[in-house]
DRENDO-1510 file (C-alpha; in Angstrom, 1 decimal, always signed):
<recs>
REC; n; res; u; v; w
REC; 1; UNK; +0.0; +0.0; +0.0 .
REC; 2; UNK; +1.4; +3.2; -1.0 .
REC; 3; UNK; +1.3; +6.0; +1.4 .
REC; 4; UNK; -1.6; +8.6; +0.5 .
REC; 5; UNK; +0.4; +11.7; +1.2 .
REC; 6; UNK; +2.9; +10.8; -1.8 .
REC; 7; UNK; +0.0; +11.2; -3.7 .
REC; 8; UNK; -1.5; +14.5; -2.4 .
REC; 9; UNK; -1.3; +17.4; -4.1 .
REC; 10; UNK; -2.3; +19.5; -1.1 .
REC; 11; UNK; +0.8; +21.7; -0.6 .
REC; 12; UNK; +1.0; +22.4; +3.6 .
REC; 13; UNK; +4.5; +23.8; +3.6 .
REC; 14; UNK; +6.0; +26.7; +0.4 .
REC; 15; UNK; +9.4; +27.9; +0.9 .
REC; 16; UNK; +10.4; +30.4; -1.8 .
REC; 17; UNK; +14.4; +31.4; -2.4 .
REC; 18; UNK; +15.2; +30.7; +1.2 .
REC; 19; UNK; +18.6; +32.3; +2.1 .
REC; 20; UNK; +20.2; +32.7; +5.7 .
REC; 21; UNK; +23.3; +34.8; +6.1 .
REC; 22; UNK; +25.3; +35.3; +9.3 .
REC; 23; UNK; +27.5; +38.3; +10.5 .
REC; 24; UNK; +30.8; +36.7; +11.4 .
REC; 25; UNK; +34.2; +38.6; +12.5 .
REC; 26; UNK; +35.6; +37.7; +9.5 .
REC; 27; UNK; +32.5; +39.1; +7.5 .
REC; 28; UNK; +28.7; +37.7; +6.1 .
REC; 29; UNK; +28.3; +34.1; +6.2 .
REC; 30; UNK; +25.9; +32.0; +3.7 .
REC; 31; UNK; +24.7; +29.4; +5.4 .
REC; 32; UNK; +21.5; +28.6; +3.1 .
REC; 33; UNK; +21.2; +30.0; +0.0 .
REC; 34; UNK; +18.1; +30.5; -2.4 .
REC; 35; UNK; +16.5; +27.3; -1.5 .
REC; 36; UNK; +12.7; +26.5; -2.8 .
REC; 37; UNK; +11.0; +23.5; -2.4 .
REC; 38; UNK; +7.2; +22.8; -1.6 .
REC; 39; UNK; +5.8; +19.5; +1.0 .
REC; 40; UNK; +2.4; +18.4; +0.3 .
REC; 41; UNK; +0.0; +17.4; +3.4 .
REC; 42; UNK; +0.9; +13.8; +4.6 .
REC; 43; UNK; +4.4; +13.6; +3.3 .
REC; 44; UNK; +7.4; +12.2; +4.6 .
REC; 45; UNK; +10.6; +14.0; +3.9 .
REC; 46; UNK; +13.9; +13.8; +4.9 .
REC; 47; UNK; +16.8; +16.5; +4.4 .
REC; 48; UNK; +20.6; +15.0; +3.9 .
REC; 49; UNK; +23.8; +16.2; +3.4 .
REC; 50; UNK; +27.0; +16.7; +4.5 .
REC; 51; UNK; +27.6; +18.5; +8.1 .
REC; 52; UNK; +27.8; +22.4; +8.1 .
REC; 53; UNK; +25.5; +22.2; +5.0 .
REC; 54; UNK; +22.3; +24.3; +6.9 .
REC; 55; UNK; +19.7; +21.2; +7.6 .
REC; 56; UNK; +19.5; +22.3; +10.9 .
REC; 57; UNK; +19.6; +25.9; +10.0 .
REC; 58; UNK; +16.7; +25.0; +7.6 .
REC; 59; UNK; +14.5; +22.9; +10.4 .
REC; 60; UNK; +14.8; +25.7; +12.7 .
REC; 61; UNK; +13.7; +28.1; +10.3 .
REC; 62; UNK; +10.9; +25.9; +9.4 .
REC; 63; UNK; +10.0; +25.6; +12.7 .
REC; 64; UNK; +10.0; +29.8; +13.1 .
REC; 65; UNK; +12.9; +29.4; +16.0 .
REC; 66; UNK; +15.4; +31.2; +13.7 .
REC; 67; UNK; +14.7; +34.5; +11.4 .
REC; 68; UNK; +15.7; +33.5; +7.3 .
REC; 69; UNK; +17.4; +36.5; +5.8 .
REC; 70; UNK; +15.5; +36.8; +2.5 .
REC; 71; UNK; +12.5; +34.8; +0.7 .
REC; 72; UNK; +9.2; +33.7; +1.7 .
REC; 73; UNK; +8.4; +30.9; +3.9 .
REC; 74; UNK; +4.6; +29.7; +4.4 .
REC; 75; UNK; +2.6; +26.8; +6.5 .
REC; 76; UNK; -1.2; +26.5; +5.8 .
REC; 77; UNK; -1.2; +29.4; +3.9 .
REC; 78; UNK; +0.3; +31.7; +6.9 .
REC; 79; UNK; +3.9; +33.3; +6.3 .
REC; 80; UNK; +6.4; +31.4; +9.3 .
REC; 81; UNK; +7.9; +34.2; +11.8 .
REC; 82; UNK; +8.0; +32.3; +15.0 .
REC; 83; UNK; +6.9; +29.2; +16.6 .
REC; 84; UNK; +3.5; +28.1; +15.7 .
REC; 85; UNK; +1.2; +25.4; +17.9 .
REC; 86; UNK; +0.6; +23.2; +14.9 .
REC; 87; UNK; +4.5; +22.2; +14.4 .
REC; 88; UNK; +6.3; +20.2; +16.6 .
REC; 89; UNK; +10.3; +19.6; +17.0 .
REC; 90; UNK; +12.4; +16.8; +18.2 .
REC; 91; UNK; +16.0; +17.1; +18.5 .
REC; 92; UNK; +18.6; +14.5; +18.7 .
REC; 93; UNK; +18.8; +14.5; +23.0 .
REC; 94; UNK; +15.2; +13.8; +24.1 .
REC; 95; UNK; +15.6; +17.1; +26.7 .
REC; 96; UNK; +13.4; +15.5; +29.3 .
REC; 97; UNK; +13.2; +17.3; +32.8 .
REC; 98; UNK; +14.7; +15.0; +35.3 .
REC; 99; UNK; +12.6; +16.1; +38.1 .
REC; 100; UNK; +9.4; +15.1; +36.1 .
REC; 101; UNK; +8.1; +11.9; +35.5 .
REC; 102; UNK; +7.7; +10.5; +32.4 .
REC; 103; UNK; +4.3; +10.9; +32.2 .
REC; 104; UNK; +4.4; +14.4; +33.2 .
REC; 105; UNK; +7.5; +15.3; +30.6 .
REC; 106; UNK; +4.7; +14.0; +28.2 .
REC; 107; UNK; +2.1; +16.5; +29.3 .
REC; 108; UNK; +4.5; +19.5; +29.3 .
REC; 109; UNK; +3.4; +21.1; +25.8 .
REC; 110; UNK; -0.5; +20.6; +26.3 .
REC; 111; UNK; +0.4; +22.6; +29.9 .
REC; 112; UNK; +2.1; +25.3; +27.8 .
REC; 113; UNK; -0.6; +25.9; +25.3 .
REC; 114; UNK; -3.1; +25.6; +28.3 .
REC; 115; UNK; -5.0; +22.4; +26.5 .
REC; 116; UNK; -7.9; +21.1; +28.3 .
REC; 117; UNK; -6.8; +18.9; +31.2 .
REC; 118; UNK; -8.8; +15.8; +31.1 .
REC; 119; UNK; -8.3; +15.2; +27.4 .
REC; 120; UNK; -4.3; +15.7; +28.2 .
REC; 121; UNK; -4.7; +12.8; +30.5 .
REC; 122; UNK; -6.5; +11.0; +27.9 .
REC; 123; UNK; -3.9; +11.4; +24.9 .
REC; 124; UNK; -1.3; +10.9; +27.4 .
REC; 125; UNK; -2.1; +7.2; +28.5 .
REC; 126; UNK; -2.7; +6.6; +24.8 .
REC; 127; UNK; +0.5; +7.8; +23.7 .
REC; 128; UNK; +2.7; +5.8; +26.2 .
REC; 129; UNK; +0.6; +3.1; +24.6 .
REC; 130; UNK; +1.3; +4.1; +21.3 .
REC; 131; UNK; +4.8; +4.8; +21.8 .
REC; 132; UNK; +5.5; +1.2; +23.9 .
REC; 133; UNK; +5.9; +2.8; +27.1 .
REC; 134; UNK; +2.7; +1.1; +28.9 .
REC; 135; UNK; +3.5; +1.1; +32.6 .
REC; 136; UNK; +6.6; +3.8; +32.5 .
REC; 137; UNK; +4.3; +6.7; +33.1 .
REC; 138; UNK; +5.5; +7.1; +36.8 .
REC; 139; UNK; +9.4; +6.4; +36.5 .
REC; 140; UNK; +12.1; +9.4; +35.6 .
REC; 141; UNK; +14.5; +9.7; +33.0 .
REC; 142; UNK; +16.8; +8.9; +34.9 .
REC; 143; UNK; +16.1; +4.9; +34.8 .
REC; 144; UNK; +15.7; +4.8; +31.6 .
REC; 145; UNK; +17.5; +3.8; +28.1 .
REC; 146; UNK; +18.4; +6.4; +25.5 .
REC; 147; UNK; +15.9; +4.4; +23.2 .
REC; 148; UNK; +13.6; +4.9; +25.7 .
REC; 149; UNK; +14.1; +8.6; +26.2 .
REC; 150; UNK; +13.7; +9.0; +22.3 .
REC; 151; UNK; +10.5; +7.2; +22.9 .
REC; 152; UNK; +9.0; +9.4; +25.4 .
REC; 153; UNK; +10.7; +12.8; +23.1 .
REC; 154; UNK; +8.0; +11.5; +20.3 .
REC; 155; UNK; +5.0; +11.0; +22.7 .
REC; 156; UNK; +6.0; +14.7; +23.4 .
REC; 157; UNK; +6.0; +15.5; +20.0 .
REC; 158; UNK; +2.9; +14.4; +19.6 .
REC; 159; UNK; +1.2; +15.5; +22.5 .
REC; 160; UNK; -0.1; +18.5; +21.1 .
REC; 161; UNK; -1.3; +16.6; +17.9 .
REC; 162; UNK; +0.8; +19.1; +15.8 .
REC; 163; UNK; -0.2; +18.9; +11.8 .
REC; 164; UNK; +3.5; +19.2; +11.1 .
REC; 165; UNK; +6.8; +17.0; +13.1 .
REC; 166; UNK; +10.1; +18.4; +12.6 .
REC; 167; UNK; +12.7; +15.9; +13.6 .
REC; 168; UNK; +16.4; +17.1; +13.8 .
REC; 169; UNK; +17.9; +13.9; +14.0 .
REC; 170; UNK; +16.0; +12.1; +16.5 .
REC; 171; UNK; +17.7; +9.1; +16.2 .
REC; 172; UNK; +21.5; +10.1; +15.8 .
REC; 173; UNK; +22.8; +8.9; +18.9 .
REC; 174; UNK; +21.4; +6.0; +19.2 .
REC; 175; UNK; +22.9; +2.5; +18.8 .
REC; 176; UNK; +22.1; +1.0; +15.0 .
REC; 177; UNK; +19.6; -1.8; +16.6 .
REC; 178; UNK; +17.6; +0.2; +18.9 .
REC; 179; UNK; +18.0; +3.1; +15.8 .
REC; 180; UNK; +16.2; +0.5; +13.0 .
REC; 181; UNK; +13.5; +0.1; +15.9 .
REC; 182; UNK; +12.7; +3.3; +16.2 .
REC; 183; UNK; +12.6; +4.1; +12.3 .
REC; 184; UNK; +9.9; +1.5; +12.3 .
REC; 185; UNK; +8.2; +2.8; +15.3 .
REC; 186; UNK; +8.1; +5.9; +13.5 .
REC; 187; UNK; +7.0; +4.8; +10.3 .
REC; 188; UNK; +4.2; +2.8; +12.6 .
REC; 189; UNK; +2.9; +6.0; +13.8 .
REC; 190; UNK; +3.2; +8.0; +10.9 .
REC; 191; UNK; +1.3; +5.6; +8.6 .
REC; 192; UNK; -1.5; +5.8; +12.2 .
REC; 193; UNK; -1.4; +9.8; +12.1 .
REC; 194; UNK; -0.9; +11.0; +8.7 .
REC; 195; UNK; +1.2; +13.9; +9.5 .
REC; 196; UNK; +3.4; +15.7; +7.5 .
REC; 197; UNK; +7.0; +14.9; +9.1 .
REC; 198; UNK; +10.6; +17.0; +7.9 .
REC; 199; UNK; +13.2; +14.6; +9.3 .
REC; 200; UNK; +17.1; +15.7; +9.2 .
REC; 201; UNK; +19.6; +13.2; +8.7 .
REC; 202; UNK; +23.5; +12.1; +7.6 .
REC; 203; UNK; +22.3; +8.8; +7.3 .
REC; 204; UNK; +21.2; +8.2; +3.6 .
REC; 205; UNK; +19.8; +4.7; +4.2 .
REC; 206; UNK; +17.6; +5.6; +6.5 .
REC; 207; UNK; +16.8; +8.8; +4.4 .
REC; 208; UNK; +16.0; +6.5; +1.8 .
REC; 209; UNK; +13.9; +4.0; +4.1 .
REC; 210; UNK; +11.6; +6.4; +5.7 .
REC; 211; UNK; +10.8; +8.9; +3.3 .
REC; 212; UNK; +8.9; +9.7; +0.7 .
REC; 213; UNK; +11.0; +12.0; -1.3 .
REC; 214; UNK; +15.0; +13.2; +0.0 .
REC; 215; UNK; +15.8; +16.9; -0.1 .
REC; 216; UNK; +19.4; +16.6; -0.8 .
REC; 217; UNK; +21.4; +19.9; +0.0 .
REC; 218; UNK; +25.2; +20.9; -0.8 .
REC; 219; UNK; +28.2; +22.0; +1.4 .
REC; 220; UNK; +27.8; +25.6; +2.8 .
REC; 221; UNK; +26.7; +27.4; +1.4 .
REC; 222; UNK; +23.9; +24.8; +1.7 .
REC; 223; UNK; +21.7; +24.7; -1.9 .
REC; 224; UNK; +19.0; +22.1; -2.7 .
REC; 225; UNK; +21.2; +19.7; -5.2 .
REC; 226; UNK; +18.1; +17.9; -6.1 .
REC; 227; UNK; +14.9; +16.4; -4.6 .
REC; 228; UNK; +15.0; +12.2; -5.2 .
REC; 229; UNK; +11.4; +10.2; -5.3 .
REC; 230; UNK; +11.4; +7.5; -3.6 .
REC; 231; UNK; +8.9; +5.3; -4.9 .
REC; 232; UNK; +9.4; +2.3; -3.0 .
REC; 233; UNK; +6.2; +0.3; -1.9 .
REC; 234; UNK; +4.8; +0.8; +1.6 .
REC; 235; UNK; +4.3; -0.4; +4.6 .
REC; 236; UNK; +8.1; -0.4; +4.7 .
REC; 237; UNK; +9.5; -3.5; +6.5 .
REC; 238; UNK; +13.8; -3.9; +6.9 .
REC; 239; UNK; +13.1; -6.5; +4.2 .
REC; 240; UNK; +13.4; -3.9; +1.9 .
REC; 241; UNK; +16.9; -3.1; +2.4 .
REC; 242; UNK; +17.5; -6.3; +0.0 .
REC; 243; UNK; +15.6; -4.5; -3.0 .
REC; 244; UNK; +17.9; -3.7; -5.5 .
REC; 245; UNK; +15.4; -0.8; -5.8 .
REC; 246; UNK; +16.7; +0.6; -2.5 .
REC; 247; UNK; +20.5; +0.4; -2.8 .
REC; 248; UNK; +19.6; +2.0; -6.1 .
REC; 249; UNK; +17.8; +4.8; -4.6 .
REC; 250; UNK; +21.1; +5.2; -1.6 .
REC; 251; UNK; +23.4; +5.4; -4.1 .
REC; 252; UNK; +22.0; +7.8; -6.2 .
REC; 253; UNK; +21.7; +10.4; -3.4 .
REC; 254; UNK; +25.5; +9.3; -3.0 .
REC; 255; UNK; +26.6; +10.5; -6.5 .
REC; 256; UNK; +24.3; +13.6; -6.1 .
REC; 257; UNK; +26.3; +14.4; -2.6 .
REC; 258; UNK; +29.4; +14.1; -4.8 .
REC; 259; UNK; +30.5; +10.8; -2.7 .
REC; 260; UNK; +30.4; +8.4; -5.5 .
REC; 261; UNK; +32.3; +9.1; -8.6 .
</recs>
């Protein structure tokens, strides 16, 4: 079954000639330049590209924590100055407070945006369910894994029920097992919630794995080299690392990076 959103032509997210400069000592410094791109409703992307490149820069801008310099940036329709309720962001370290439990880490952003109560306590249970943390509700951080954290930052993600998850390497620091678990996990949810998701990444097979199509940028200053389809069927199992399809698909995104030659 093909994911719907690939299919969509319902544009959520317009970026027009992007471009981010930074004073320096030394003088201005391009970090993103002229970058346009457009991400229907339901899709899964994923940026890549080498580090110092501006995916970050670019997810932050996305998620209206950083000012661009120049061009136009739109969600829904509205232009993007600062953070909005209907976007959420997860970084690589889940950022739990230690002196909340997990359960209460979980209800932080409904707190924030003053949400009604009862149905926070609602979603909550069902998103430790959803997330396979049934019965951690009342334990810290502290005694858990970093898989396990990373499982409680996406029930926080999605405690809000934000239209659009912005995920700046989520998974980066976690051992390659408990990493492949959670790309499924995500994928599991996704396909449950439809959301748009923008996930940053250096890792081109798992770029290549989760997404729908791969924003692939250049070295700073960071420019959109090319966007790749990736029309591989779905759900997506680890099985279809032995496609031929696949490889074909990570090494393409390899030449376009300028790795292959």
């Amino acid at each position: 079954m093909q994911h719907q959103g690939a299919h969509m032509t319902t544009e959520i997210i317009q970026g027009t000639n992007i471009t981010k400069v930074y004073s320096t000592a030394t003088g201005p410094l391009v970090a993103l330049d002229d970058i346009s791109f457009g991400i229907n409703e339901g899709e899964f992307i994923s940026l890549v590209g080498p580090s110092g490149c501006g995916k970050s820069t670019l997810l932050s801008i996305l998620g209206g924590l950083e000012e661009k310099s120049l061009g136009k940036l739109s969600i829904s329709g509205e232009q993007v100055t600062t953070p909005r309720p209907d976007v959420g962001m997860m970084f690589q370290t889940s950022v739990l407070f230690p002196w909340r439990t997990i359960r209460e880490n979980i209800r932080l952003p409904g707190q924030i945006l003053k949400l009604d109560k009862s149905d926070q306590v609602e979603r909550t249970e069902a998103l430790l369910n959803m997330v396979g943390l049934n019965g951690f509700g009342e334990r810290y951080p502290d005694e858990l894994s970093g898989g396990m954290k990373q499982r409680v930052g996406l029930a926080r993600l999605l405690a809000h029920d934000p239209q659009v998850l912005m995920m700046d390497e989520p998974f980066g620091a976690l051992d390659e097992f408990t990493r492949e678990t959670m790309n499924l996990e995500l994928l599991r949810i996704w396909e449950a919630t439809k959301k748009t998701v923008i996930f940053v990444t250096h890792n081109i097979g798992e770029a290549v794995f989760l997404s729908d199509r791969v924003f692939v940028m250049t070295p700073r200053p960071g420019r959109l080299e090319g966007i790749l389809e990736i029309d591989l069927p779905r759900p997506r199992t680890t099985d279809l690392m032995r496609d031929p399809r696949y490889s074909e698909r990570v090494f393409e995104i390899r030449r376009m990076l300028g790795v292959d030659h």
